[in-house]
C-alpha positions in Angstrom: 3.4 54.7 135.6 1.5 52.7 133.2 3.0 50.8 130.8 1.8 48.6 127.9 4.1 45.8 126.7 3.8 43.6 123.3 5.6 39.9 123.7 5.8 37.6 120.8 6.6 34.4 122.0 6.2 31.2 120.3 2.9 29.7 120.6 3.9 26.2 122.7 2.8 24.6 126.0 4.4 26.2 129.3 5.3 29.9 127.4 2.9 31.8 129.1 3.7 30.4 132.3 7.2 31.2 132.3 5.8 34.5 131.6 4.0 35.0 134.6 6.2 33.1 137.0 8.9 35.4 135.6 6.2 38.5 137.0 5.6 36.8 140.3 9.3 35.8 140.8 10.8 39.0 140.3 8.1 40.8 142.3 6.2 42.6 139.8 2.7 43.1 139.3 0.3 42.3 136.1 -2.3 44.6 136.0 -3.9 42.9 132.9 -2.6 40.3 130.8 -4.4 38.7 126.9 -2.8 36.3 124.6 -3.5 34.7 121.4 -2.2 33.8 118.4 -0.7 36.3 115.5 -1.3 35.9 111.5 1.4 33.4 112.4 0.1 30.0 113.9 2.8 29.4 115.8 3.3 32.8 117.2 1.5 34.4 119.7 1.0 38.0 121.2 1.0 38.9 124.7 0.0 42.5 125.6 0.6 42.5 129.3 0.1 45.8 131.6 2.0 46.8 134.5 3.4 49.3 136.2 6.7 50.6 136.9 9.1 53.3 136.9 11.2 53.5 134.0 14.0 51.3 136.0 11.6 48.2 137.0 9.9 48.2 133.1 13.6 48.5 131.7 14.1 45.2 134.2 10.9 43.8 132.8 11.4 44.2 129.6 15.1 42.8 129.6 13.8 39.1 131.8 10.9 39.2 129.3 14.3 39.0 126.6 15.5 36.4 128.0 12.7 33.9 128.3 13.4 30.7 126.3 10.1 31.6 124.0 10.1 35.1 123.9 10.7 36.4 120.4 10.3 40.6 120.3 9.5 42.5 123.0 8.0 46.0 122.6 7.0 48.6 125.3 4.0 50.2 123.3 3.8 52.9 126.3 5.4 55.7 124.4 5.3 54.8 120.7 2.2 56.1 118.9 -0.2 52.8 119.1 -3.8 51.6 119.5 -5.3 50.1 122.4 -8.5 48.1 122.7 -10.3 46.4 125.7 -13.7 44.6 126.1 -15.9 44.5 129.1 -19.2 42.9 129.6 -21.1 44.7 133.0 -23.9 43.6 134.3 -27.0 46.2 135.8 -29.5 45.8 138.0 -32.6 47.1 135.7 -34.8 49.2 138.5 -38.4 49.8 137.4 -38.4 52.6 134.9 -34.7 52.7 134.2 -34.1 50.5 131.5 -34.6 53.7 128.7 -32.1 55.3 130.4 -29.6 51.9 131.0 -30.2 52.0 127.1 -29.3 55.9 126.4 -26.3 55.0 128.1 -25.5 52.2 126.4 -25.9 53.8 122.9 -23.6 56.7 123.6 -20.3 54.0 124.4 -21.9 52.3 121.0 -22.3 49.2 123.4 -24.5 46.1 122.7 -27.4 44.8 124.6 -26.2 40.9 124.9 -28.7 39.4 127.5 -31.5 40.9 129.4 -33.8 39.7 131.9 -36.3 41.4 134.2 -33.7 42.3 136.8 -30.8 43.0 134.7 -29.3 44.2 131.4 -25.7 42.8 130.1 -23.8 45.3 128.2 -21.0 44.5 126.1 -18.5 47.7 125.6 -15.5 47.3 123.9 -12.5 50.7 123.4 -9.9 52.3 125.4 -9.7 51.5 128.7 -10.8 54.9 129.6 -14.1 54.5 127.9 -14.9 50.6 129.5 -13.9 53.1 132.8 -16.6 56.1 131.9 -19.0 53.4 130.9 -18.9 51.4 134.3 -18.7 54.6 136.5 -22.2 55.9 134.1 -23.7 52.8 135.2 -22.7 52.2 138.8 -25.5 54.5 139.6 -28.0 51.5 138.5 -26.3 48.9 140.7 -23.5 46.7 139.0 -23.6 43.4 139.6 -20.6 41.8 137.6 -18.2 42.8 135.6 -15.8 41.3 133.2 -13.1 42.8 131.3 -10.7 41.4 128.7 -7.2 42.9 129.3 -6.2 45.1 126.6 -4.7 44.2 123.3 -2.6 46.9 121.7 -0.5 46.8 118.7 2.2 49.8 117.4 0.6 52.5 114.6 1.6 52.3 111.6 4.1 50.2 109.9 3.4 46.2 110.6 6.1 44.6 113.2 8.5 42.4 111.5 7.7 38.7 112.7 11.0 36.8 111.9 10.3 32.9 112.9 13.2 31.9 114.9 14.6 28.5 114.8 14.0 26.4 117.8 16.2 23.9 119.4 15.4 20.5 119.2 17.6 18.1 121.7 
């Protein structure tokens, strides 16, 4: 199963990859991974995705604890929260095709952010079931790149407490 995991860690030099050589180390997989920073400058929020049953993202989610950074963790998967992604695809335009390319792109409310005679860039930003239906829509035109963001997510509702912990200076 999917699962959608929040990290605060504090934003320094080598966090992120003691994140993912904690992944690769332990054996599990990243199916998408973003980071940047919070309202706090010296936090930032990693939404990573992976999959797992509810054993291995128990495992995850306790190694993720335990990182020298790591401030909250949060598996999103079952709370009630929001998840966003962005994905920029590149079509092949074939003559007489480039009304419909555009019908398509106005139903996903997508933007039009280069074109050239032989293709149209898209930009389509939701749930990643909707960058999904928009790519599989447009296949039929010939993709020719595509680039997609990871997904951010963040917990409905009430904000998440960011407490500033104290670091350790030796």
């Amino acid at each position: 199963m999917k699962h959608t995991i929040s990290v605060l860690v504090e934003n320094r030099f080598g966090a992120f990859d003691r994140v993912a050589t904690m992944f690769s180390g332990k054996g599990f997989n990243i199916r998408s991974i973003s980071i940047g920073e919070t309202e706090i400058e010296e936090i930032s929020r990693m939404t990573i995705v992976t999959e797992g049953d509810d054993k291995i993202i128990d495992q995850v989610v306790k190694q993720l604890n335990r990182l020298i950074d790591t401030i909250k963790v949060v598996d999103l998967t079952l709370t009630p929260h929001v998840e966003r992604e962005l994905a920029l695809i590149k079509v092949s335009v074939p003559k007489g095709t480039l009304e419909e390319i555009k019908n398509i792109n106005d139903i996903f409310r997508g933007n039009v952010v280069d074109i050239t005679h032989r293709s149209v860039t898209i930009e389509v930003t939701g749930p990643p079931d909707k960058i999904d239906a928009a790519i599989n829509l447009l296949s039929q035109f010939g993709i020719k790149e595509v680039a997609r963001s990871g997904i951010v997510g963040l917990k409905r509702g009430e904000q998440t407490k960011i407490q500033k912990v104290k670091t350790l200076t030796t």
